[in-house]
N, C-alpha and C positions, 0 to 999 in steps of 0.2 A: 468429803466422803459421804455417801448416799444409803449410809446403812443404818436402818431403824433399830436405834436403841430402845430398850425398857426403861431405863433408868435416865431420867432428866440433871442426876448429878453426873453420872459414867458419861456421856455425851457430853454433857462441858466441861467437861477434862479433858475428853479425845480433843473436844475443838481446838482448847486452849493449846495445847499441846502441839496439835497441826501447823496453825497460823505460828508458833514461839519457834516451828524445827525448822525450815526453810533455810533461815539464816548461817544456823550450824550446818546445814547438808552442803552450800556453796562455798564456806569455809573449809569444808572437809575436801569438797570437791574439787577448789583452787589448791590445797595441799599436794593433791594425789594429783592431780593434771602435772602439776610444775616437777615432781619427785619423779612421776613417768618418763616424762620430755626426757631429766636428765639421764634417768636409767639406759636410756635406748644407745648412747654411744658407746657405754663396756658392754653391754650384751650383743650388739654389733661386734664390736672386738673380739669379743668371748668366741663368738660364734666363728669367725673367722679362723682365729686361732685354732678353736677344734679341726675346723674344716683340713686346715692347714698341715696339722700332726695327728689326721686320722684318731683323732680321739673322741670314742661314739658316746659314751654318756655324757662328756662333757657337752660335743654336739646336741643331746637331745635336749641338755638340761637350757642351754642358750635358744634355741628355736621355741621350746612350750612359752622360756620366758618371755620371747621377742613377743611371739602370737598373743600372749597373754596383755601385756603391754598395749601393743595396737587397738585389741579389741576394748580394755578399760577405759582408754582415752578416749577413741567414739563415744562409749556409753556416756562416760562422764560429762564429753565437751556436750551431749543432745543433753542431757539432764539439764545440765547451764541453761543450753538456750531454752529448754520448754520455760524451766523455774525462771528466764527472763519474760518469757509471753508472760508466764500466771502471774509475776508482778507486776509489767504493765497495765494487763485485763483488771487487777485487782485496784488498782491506782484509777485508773477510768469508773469501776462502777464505784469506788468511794469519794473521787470528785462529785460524781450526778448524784451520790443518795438516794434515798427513796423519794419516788417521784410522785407528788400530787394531782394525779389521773383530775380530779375533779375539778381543782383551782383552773386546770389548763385549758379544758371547754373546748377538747377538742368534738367531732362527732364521735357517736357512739362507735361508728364502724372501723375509726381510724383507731380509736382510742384501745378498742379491741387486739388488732395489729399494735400496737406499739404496745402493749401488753405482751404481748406471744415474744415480739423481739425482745422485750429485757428479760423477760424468762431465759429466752434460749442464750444469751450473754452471760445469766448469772450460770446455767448449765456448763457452759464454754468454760468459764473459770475453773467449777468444779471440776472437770474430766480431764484440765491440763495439771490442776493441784495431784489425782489419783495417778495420770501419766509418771509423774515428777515423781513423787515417790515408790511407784513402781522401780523404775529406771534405778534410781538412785539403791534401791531396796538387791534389784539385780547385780549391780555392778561388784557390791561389797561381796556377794554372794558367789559371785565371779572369782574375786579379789581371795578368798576362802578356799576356794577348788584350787585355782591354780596354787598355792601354796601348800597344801594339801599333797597334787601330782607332782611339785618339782622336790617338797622333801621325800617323796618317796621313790621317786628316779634317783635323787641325790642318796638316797640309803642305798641303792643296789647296786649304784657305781663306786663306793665306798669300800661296796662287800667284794667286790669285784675286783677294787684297787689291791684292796688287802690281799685278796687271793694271790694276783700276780706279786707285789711287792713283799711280802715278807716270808715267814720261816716254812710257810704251812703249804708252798706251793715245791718247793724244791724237794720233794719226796720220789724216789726215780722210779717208784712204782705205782705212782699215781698218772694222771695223763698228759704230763710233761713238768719241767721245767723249763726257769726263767730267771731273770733279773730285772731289776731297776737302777739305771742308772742317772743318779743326777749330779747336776754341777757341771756339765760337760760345755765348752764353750759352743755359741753357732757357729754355722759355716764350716765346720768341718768335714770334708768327703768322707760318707760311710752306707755302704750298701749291705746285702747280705754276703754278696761274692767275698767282700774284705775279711769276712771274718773267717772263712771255710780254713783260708794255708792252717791258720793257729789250732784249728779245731781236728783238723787232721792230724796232727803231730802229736795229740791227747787220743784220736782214738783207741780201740782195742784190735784183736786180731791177730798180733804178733807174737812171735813165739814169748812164752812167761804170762800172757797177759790173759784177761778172762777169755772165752768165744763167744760172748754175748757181744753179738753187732746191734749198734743204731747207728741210724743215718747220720744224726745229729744235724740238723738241717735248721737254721735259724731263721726265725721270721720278727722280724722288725716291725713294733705293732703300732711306736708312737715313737717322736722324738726327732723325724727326719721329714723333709720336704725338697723331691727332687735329685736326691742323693747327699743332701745337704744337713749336717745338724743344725737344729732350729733353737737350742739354748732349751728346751722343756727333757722333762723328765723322759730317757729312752728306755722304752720295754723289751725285751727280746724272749720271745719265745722257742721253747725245743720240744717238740712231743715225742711223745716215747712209743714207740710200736712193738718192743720185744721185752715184756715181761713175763717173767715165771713165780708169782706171788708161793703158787705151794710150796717153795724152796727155802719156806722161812718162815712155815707152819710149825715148825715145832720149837723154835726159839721164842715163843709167849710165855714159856715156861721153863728153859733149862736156857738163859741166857751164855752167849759164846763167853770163856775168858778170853780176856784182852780188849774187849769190844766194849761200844759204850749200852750195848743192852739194857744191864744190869741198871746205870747210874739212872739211863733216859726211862725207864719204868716206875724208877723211886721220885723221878723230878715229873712226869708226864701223867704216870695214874693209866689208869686203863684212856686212855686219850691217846698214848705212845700209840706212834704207825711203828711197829718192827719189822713190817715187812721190807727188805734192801736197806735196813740199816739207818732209813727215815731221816730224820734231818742229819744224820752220821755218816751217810754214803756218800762215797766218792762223785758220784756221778753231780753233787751240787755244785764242780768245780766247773759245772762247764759255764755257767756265769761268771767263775773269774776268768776265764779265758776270754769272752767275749769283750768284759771288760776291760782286760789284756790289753787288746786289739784298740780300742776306742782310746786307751791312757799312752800306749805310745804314737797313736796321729799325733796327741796334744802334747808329746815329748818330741818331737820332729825330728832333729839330726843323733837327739841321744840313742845309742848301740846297748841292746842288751841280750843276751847269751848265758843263757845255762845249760848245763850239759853235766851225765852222768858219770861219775869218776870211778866208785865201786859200785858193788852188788853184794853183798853177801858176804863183805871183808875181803872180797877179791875184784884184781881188775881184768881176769881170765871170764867177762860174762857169758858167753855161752858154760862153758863147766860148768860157771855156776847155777847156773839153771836148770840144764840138763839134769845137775845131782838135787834142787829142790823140785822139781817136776816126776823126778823119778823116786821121792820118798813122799808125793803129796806133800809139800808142804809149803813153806813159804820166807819167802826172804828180803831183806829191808836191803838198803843203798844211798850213797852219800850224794849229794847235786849241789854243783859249783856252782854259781852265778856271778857274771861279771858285767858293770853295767859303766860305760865310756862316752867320753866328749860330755861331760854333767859339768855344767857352771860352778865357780864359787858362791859358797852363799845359800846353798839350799840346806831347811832344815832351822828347825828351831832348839834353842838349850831346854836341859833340863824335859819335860813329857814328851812331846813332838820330836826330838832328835829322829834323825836319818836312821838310825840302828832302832831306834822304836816304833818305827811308824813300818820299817820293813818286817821286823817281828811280830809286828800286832796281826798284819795279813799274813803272813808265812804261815803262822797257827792257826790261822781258820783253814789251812789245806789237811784234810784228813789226814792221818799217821804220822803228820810233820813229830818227831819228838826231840830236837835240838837244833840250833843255828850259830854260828862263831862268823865274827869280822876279822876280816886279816888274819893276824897270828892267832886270834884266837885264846884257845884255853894254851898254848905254848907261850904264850907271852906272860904268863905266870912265874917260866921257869927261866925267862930272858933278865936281861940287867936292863937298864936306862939307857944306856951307852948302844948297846945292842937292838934292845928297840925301837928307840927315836929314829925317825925317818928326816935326815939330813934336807932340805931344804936347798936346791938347784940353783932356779932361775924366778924372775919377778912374777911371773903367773901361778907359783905354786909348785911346779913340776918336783919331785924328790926322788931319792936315792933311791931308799927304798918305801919300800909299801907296809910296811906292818901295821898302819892305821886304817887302810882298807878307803883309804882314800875318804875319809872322816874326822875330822877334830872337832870335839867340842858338841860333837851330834849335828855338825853343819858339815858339807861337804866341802873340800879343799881342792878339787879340780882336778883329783887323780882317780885312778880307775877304783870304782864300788866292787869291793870281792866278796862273796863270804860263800858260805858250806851249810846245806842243811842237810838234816838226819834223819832217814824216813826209816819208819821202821816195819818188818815182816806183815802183811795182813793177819787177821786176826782170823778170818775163814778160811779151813784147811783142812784136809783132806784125812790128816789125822786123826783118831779117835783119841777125847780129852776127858775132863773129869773135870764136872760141873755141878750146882747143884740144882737140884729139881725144885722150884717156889711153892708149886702147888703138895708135893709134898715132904717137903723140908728133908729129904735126902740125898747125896749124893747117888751121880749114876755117868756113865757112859754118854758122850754125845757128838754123833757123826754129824758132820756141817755138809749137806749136799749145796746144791746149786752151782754156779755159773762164777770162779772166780779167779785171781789175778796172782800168778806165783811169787810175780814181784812187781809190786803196784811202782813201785820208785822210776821202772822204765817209762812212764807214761805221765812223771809230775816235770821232768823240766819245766816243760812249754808251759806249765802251768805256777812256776816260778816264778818267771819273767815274767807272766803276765801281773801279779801280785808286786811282784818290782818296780811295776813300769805304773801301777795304781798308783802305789806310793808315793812314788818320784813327782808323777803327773800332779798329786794332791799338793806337793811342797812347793810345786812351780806356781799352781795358779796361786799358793797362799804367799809364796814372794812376789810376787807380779801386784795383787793388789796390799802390799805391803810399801811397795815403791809406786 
């Protein structure tokens, strides 16, 4: 280095210090070369992979890396070779020493000339030493940014993941919903077409049901390649195009009875979205239906069917409608589901049983408030003899079914039945009596907006889909069980 010190102790420190760091920067630099090298085939992968399942921050985060990679290694490997020249240069001028101009007798004019040449040698030395550490001073500084830009890509695809992936996006009056689905095998056929039959069979429109239309039109944003599942986590999105937020302006403060208003304010804080009932609206279910769709590919010849039996304690459902449409109000109804051709053997004892694992999803469908296997709560009032389900043939087949085609929480190779209980919506047309938060009285409170006389018309299909989760979960967890 060529820079004039004041201080003759500060200067031979620098020195000391220059000629002692060399060693360590080649070491560093043989570290980082070899860690590079290997890095470059998962970030190749990586990169691929995004490419593959249209996943854009993952792509971003793999390309800064690749570039970044590339360009370190140049730097580092030119650092190497200058820091090889200044060791050899420095090795030549400490073989020759200082040279005794006089002993050597040569003429004054040559003597002149071979003067200027070792000058300009020891120069050479110097400017490859200032190179070398420049280089080496850049690369780290390199090495600093790029991790720097990738934890902060990596933060906003995080924030990003989380939007889509958990509770905060399923709000039906924000700019859509979605799901995440993982665990799903590859190779499975699944486009957006496959999922519309199921999504239509949930719409609205029909008579009882709200008149608020959406498309519901799903877009598949990650998880597929080709029409194919690729085994990575599948996103599905739905945007919303027809919201009326004013419809639920006045429920911040005189929450609905029957609704989870009340509870989600005391657990939420002013945080709570009230507006469309926020993570308590029906409309979250359309990610179980999608998921529906995706768990029975992975169920392939298993059959499953649910269908509405009552309405309103009757199985006359137009009257029954007509007469809750015509008092504004609203009315619950009962849904069979039966689910056929299931293997022996699925389902685990004890947490995991087949009646548990269908239970545990049933209740995450809004208004679900009870569910019975086979006989049900009648099997309380049967005997043993009357109950037990006589035993056929060597596969299983029985007499009858009052186990619902279940023992033990494992499935026994007869038909899955059971009964859920949905009950009245909670928004209706009725004037009720509530109380007021803001000012701790009661008062009068009309529910306007957009809603569903009898939402139970519109949860089969959303059943089956919750069924066919389940079932599909118990499969792969036998599959790699055996």
């Amino acid at each position: 280095m060529q820079n004039d010190y004041t201080k003759p102790e500060f200067k031979k420190l620098l020195h000391k210090l220059q000629e002692e760091s060399w060693q360590l920067e080649l070491l560093i630099s043989g570290f980082a070369i070899f860690g590079l090298f290997t890095a470059i085939p998962t970030i190749t992968e990586s990169f691929t992979a995004a490419q593959n399942n249209h996943q854009v921050y993952r792509l971003v985060i793999s390309l800064v890396a690749m570039i970044s990679c590339y360009i370190l290694i140049f730097n580092l490997l030119l650092h190497v070779l200058l820091r090889g020249l200044w060791i050899g240069a420095l090795g030549l001028r400490y073989v020759s020493g200082d040279i005794d101009y006089d002993s050597l007798k040569y003429s004054q004019k040559f003597t002149k000339y071979l003067k200027k040449r070792v000058g300009s040698f020891d120069k050479y030395i110097g400017t490859l030493e200032n190179y070398c550490s420049v280089i080496f001073a850049v690369s780290f500084l390199l090495i600093f940014y790029v991790l720097a830009i990738t934890f902060t890509i990596l933060a906003i695809s995080l924030i990003g993941s989380q939007l889509i992936g958990n509770d905060n996006l399923p709000n039906w009056l924000s700019k859509g919903v979605g799901i995440t689905i993982d665990g799903c095998p590859s190779g499975i056929s699944l486009t957006e077409e496959d999922l519309l039959p199921d999504l239509s069979r949930r719409k609205s429109g029909a008579k009882g049901t709200t008149p608020r239309i959406e498309k519901d039109l799903p877009s598949i944003l990650s998880g597929t390649f080709k029409g194919k599942t690729t085994g990575a986590p599948i996103i599905i999105l739905f945007h919303n195009t027809n919201t009326q937020s004013k419809d639920y302006s006045n429920l911040l403060d005189t929450p609905r009875p029957g609704h989870a208003d009340f509870v989600a304010q005391h657990k939420f804080g002013k945080n709570n979205d009230y507006t469309g009932g926020g993570h308590f609206s029906g409309r979250i279910t359309l990610g179980l239906v999608v998921a529906g769709t995706v768990a029975k590919k992975i169920l392939g010849d298993v059959n499953i069917e649910a269908n509405l039996t009552e309405i309103g304690g009757s199985s006359d459902f137009d009257a029954a409608l007509d007469k809750a449409i015509k008092n504004h109000d609203s009315i619950g109804g009962i849904v069979e589901c039966r689910a056929n051709n299931l293997p022996v053997g699925l389902g685990e004892p004890f947490f995991d049983s087949v009646e548990s694992m269908i239970s545990h999803l049933i209740f995450a469908i809004p208004a679900t408030k009870g569910i019975e296997f086979g006989s049900g709560f009648d099997a309380a009032k049967m005997t043993g003899s009357e109950h037990n389900d006589n035993i056929l043939t060597a596969d299983g087949k029985t007499e009858t079914n009052h186990a619902a085609g279940i023992n033990g929480g494992i499935t026994n190779g007869n038909e899955i039945v059971f009964r859920v209980a949905i009950k009245p919506t909670s928004s209706i047309g009725v004037s009720q009596r509530t109380m007021n938060i803001s000012t701790s009285e009661m008062e009068d409170l009309l529910i306007e907006g957009r809603h569903d006389a009898c939402i139970a018309l519109r949860v089969p299909v959303i059943v089956e889909a919750v069924t066919a989760i389940a079932l599909a979960d118990l499969k792969i967890l036998d599959k790699a069980r055996r």
